[in-house]
C-alpha positions in Angstrom: 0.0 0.0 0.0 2.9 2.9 0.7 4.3 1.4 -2.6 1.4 2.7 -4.1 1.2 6.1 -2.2 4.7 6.4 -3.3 4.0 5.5 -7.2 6.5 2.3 -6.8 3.4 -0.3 -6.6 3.8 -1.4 -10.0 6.6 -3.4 -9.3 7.0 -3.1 -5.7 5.1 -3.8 -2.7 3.6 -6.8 -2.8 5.2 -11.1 -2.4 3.8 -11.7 -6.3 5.0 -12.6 -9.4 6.9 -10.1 -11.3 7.2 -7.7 -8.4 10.9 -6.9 -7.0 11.0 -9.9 -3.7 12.6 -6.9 -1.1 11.3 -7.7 2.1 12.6 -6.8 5.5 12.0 -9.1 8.5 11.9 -7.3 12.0 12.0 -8.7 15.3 9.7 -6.0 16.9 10.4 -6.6 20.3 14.7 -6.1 19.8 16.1 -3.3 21.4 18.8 -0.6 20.8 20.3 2.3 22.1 21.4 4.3 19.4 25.2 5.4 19.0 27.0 7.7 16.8 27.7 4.5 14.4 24.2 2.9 14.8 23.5 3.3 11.0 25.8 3.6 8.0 25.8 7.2 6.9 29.0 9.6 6.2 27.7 12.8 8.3 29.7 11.6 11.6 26.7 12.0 14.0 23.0 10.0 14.3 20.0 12.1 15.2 18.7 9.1 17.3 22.0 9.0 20.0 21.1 7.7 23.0 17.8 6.9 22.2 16.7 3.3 23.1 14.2 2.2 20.1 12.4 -1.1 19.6 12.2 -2.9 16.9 14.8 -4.2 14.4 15.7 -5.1 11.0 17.1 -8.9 11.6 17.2 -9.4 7.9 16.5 -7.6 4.4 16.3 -9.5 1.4 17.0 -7.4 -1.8 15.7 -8.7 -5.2 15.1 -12.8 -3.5 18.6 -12.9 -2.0 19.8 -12.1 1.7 21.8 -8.9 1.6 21.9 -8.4 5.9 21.5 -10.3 8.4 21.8 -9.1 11.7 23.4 -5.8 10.7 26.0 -7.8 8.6 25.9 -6.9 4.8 26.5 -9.9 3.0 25.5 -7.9 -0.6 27.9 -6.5 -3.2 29.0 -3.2 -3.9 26.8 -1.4 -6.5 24.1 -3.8 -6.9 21.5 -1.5 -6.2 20.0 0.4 -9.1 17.9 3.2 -9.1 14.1 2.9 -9.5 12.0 5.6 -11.0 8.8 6.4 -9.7 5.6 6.3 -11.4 2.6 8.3 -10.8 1.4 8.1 -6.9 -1.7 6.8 -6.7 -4.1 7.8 -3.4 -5.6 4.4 -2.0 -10.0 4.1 -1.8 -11.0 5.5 1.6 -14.3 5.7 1.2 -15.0 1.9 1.4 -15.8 0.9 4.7 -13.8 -1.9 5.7 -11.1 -1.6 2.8 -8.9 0.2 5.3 -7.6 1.8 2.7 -6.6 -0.8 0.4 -6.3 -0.7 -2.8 
């Protein structure tokens, strides 16, 4: 649905055929206090510092194949590649029950 929202839901968004197979797998009740090298940015500080937050990526799977697991990247260098974004498209609200769903 934020695929959608975000005019990626042509190709990304949903466990189907044809679609991209990037999925993220969180253990929601992990916690972290952040630190100045909790995420993998060049800037040299982390907004979050010293906050404790819940809820972690264990494992992202780019394109059907593991590329981290538990903050180890197990991917190669530069093969990510940009994707374009279509038109957004604003989901059906006015069903009740759809919850917004397209």
């Amino acid at each position: 649905w934020p695929a959608d929202i975000f005019g990626f839901g042509d190709r990304k968004g949903r466990i189907a055929p044809g679609y991209d197979a990037d999925l993220v797998v969180i253990d929601p009740e992990a916690r972290r206090v952040m630190g100045p090298d909790s995420d993998y940015g060049d800037i040299g500080y982390n907004l979050y510092e010293g906050m404790e937050l819940t809820g972690w990526a264990r494992q992202t799977v780019y394109r059907g194949r593991v590329v981290v697991e538990d903050g180890v990247f197990l991917g190669s260098k530069g093969q990510g590649r940009f994707v374009g974004r279509g038109s957004p498209r604003r989901p059906d609200i006015s069903t009740p029950g759809s919850g917004g769903k397209p």
